[in-house]
TITIZA-742385 format. One record per residue (C-alpha): residue in three letters; y, x, z. Coordinates in steps of 0.02 Angstrom, whole numbers, plus 50000, padded with zeros to 5 digits. Layout:
% residues N
AlaYXZ/...
END
This chain:
% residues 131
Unk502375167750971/Unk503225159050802/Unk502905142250838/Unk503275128150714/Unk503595111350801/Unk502925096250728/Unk504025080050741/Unk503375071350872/Unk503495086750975/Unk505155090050939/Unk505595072050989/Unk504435073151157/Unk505305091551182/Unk507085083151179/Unk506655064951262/Unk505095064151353/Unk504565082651382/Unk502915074751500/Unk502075069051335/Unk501585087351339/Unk500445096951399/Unk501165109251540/Unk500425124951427/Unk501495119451295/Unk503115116151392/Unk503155134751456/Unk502865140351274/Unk504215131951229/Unk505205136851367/Unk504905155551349/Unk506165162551273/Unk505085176551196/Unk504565165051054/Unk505115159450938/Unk505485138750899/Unk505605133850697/Unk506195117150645/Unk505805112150458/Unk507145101250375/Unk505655088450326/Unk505785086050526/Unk507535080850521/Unk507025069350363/Unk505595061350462/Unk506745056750626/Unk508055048250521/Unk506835038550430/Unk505845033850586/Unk507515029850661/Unk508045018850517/Unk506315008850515/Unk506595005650715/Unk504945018950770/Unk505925027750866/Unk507365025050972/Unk508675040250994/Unk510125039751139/Unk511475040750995/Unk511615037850827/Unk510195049050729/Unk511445059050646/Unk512325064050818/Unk510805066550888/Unk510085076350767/Unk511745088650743/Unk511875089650948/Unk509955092650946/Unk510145108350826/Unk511765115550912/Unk510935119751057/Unk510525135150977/Unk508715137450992/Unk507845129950844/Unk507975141950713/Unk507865131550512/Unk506235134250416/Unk506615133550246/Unk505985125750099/Unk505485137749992/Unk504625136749819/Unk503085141749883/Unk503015131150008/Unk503195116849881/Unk501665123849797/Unk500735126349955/Unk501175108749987/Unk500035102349850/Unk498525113149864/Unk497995109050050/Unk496655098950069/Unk497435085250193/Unk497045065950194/Unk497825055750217/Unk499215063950099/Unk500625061850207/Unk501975072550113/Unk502975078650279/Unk501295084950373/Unk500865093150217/Unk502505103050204/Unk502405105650399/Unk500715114150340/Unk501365123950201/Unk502795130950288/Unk501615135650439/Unk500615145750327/Unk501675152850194/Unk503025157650346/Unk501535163750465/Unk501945151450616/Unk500965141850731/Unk501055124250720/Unk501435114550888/Unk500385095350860/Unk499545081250934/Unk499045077450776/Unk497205077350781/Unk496985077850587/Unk498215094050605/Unk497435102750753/Unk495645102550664/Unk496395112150506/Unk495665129350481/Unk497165139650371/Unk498335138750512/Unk498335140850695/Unk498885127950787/Unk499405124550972/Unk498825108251041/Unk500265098351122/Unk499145086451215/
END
């Protein structure tokens, strides 16, 4: 499986893998599949870190770089497309990092990992419940 991690999951993934659901750990864990990381990720940990929402063990940019060495995460990118996508999904509220999440699940063909209840009832991609 190509699955896309939403934020939250990469957070509970890295910190507090209980938050999810045992399925979901052993997806992860499987090294058959395949783990993608969007950049708008890294964006929304920073500013979640900045605003005091979350609370990393280091600074966010150590954690963060040391997060991403480990290898397995591979970069989603931003494409053009993806921008486009962005803008024609039907999501409310308009959150502009679940929308690109969204976009580069479906443009890129990947599975998108959530607890995100708004998220998990979508219809254009599949998703994988984390909860």
């Amino acid at each position: 499986m190509r699955l896309l991690l939403d934020t939250h999951v990469w957070l509970w993934s890295m910190g507090d893998p209980a938050r999810l659901r045992t399925e979901v750990q052993a997806e992860l864990d499987n090294p058959s599949n395949e783990l993608w990381l969007s950049p708008i990720s890294v964006w929304e940990v920073l500013l979640l870190a900045e605003r005091g929402r979350v609370v990393l063990a280091e600074h966010p940019d150590a954690w963060i770089r040391t997060t991403l060495a480990q290898g397995r995460l591979q970069e989603a990118p931003i494409t053009h497309e993806i921008a486009l996508q962005s803008r024609q999904l039907p999501l409310v509220p308009k959150d502009p990092a679940d929308r690109f999440l969204v976009a580069t699940a479906l443009v890129l063909g990947l599975t998108l990992v959530t607890a995100d209840k708004r998220l998990l009832s979508l219809k254009q991609i599949p998703v994988l419940p984390a909860r």
